[in-house]
Rosetta silent file (secondary structure, phi, psi, omega in degrees, C-alpha in Angstrom):
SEQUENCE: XXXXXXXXXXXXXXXXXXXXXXXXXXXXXXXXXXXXXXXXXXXXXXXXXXXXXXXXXXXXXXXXXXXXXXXXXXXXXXXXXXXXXXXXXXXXXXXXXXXXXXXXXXXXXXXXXXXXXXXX
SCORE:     score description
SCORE:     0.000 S_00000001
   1 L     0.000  144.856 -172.113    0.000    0.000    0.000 S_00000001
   2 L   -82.368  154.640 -170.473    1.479    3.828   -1.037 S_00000001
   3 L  -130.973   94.262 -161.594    1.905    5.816    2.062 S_00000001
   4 H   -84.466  -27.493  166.076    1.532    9.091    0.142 S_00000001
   5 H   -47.910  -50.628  178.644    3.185   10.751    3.242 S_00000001
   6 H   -52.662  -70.704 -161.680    6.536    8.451    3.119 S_00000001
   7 H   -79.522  -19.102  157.305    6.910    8.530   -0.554 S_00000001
   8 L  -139.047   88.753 -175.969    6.058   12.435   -0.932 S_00000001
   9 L   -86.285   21.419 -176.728    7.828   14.169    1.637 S_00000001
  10 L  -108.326  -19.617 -175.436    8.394   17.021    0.163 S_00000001
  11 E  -105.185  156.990 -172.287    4.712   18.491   -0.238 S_00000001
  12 L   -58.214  132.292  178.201    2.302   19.833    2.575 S_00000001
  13 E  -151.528  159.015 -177.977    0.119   17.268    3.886 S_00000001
  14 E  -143.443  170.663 -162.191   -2.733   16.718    6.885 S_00000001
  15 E  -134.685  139.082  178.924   -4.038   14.020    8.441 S_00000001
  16 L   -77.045  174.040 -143.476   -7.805   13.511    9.140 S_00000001
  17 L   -87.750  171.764  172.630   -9.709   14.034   11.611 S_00000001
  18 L    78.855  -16.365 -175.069  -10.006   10.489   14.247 S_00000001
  19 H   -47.776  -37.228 -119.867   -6.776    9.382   12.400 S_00000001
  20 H  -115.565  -60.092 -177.226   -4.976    9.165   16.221 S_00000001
  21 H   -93.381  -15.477  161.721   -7.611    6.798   17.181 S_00000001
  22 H   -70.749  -55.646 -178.011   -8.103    4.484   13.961 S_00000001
  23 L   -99.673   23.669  168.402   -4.425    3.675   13.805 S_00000001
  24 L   -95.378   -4.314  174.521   -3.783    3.040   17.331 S_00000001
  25 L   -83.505  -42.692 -173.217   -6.582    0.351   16.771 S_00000001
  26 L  -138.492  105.257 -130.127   -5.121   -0.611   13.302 S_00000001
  27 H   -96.375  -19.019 -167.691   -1.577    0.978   12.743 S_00000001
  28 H   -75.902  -22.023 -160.462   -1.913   -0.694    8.324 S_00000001
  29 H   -78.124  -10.662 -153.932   -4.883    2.072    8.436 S_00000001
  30 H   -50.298  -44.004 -152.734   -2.557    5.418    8.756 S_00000001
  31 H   -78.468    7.053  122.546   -2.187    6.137    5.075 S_00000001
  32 H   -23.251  -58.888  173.659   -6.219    6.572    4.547 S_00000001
  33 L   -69.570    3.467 -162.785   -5.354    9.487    6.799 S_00000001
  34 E  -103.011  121.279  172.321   -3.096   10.998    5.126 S_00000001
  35 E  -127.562  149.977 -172.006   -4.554   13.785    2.554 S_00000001
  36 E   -73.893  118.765  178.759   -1.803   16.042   -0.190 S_00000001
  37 E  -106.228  122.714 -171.646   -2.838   20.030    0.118 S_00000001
  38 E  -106.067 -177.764  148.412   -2.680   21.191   -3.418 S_00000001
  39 L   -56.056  -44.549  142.372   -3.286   24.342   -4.674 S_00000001
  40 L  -122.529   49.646 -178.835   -6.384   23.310   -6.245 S_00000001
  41 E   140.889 -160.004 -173.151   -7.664   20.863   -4.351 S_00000001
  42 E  -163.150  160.732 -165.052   -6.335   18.303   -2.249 S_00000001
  43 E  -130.727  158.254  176.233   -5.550   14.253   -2.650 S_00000001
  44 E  -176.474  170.280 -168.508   -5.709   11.456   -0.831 S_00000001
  45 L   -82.434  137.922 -174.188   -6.132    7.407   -0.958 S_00000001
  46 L  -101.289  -24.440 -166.830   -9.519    6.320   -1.493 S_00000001
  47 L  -165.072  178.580  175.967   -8.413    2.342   -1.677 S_00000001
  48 L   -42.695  -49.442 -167.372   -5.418    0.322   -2.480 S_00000001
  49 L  -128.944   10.942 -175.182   -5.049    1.528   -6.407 S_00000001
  50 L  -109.421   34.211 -175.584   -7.641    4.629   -6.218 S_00000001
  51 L   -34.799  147.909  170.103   -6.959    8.326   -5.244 S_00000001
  52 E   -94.409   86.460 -144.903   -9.405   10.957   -4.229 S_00000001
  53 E  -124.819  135.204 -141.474   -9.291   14.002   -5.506 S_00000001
  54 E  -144.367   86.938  178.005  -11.076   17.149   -4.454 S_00000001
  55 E  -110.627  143.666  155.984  -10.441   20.085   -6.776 S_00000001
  56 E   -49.026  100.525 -172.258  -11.725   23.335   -7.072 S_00000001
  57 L   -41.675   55.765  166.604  -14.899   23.441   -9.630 S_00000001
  58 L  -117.019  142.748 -152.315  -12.664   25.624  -12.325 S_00000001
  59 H   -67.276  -36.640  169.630  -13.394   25.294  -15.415 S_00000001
  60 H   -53.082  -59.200 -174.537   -9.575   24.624  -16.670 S_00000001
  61 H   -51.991  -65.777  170.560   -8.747   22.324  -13.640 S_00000001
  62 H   -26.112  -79.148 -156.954  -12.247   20.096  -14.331 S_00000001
  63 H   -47.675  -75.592  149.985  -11.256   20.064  -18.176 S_00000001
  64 H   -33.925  -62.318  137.630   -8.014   18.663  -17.315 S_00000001
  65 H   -12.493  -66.761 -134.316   -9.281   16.302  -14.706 S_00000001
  66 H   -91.880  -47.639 -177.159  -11.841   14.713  -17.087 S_00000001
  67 H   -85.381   10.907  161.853   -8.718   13.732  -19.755 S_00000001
  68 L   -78.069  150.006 -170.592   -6.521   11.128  -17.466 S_00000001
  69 L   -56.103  156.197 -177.320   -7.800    7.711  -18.353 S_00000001
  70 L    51.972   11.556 -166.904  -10.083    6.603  -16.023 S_00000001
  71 L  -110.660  129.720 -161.248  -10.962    9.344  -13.862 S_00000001
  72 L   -98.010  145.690  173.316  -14.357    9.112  -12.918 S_00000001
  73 L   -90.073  136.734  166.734  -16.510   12.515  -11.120 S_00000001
  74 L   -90.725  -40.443 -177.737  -17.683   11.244   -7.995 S_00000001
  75 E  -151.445  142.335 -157.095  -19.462   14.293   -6.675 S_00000001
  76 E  -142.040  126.578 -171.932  -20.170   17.750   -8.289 S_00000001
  77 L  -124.707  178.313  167.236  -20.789   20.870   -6.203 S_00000001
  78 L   -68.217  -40.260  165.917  -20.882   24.584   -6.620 S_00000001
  79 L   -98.826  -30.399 -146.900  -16.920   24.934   -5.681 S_00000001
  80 E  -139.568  143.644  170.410  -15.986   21.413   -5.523 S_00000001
  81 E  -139.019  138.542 -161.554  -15.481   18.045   -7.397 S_00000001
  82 E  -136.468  127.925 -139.555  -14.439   14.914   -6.328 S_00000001
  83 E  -140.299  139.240  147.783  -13.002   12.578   -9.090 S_00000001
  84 E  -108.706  117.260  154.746  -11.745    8.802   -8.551 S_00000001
  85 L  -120.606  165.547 -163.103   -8.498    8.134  -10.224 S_00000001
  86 L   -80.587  156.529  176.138   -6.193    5.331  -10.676 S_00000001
  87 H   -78.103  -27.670 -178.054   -2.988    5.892   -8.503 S_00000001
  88 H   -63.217  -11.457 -170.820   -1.167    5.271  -11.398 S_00000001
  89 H  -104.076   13.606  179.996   -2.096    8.636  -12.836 S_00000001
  90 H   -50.474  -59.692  178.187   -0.683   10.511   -9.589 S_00000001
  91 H   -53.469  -40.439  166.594    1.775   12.208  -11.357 S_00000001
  92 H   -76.354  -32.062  154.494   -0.723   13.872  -14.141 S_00000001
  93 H   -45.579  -62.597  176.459   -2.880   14.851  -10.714 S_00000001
  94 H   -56.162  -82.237  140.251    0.262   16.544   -9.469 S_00000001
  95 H    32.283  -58.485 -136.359    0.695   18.053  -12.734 S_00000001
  96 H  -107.755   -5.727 -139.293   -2.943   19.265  -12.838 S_00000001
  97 H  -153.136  -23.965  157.647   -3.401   20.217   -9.007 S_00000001
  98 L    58.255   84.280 -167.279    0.127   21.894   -8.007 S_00000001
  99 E   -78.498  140.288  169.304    0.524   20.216   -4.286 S_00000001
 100 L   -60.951  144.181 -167.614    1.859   22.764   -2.342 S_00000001
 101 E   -83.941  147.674  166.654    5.851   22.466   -1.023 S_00000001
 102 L  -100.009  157.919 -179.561    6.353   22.160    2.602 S_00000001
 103 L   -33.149  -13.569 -161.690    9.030   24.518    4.402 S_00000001
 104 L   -75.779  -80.692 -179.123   12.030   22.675    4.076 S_00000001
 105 L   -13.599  -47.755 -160.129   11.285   22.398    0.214 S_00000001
 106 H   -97.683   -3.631  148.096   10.513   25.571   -0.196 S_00000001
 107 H   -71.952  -18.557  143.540   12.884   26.750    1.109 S_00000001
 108 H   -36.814  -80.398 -159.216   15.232   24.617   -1.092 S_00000001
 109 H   -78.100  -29.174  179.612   13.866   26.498   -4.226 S_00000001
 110 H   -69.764  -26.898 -178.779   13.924   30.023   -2.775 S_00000001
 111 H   -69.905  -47.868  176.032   18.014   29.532   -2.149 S_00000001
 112 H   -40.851  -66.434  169.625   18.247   27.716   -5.375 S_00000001
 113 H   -62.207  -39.057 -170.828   16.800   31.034   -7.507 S_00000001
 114 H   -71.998  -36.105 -169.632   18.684   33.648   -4.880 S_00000001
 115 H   -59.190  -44.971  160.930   21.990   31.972   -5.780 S_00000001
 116 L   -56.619  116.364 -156.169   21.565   32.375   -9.624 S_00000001
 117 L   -77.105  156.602 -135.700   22.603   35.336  -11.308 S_00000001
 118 L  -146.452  134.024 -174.880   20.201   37.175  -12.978 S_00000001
 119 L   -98.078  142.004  167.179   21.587   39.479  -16.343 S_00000001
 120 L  -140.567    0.000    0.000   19.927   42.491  -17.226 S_00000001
């Protein structure tokens, strides 16, 4: 099972709520709890091979959404839409959804750009 915390430890992530008390009963459960805070939306495991994805109802983001293979709308709201997609398509979801960097990271990229010299 993907542990989307373990394997992406560089973007901003939360944990749901009751998570504290679900894996002290069943410690295989944590990674359920774990959901990715994107920029437009936010991801998490729905099942074994599924992600959940909860984007912002814009009309670009949607459009994009709708053309990885497989991704089904789950639920359709006035801000929000919630899509099932194969996990294998994680990477076009990152792509499409721009998970936010946590401090370390981002701090990583601001030194990276101050360091370069900039011509004018």
């Amino acid at each position: 099972m993907l542990n989307l915390h373990e394997k992406y430890k560089r973007y901003k992530y939360r944990l749901d709520d009751g998570w504290d008390i679900a894996v002290k009963e069943n410690p295989k459960d944590l990674p359920y709890y774990v959901t990715i805070l994107c920029r437009f939306g936010e991801i998490s495991l729905c099942d074994d091979e599924v992600l959940y994805v909860l984007a912002k109802n814009h009309k670009s983001i949607v459009t994009k959404l709708k053309t990885i293979e497989n991704a089904e709308i789950f639920c359709e709201g006035d801000d929000e839409i919630v899509f099932y997609i194969d996990l294998d398509c994680i990477k076009n979801v990152f792509r499409i959804l721009k998970p936010l960097l946590n401090k370390k990271e981002s701090e990583k990229v601001k030194a990276r750009f101050n360091t370069k010299q900039v011509r004018i």
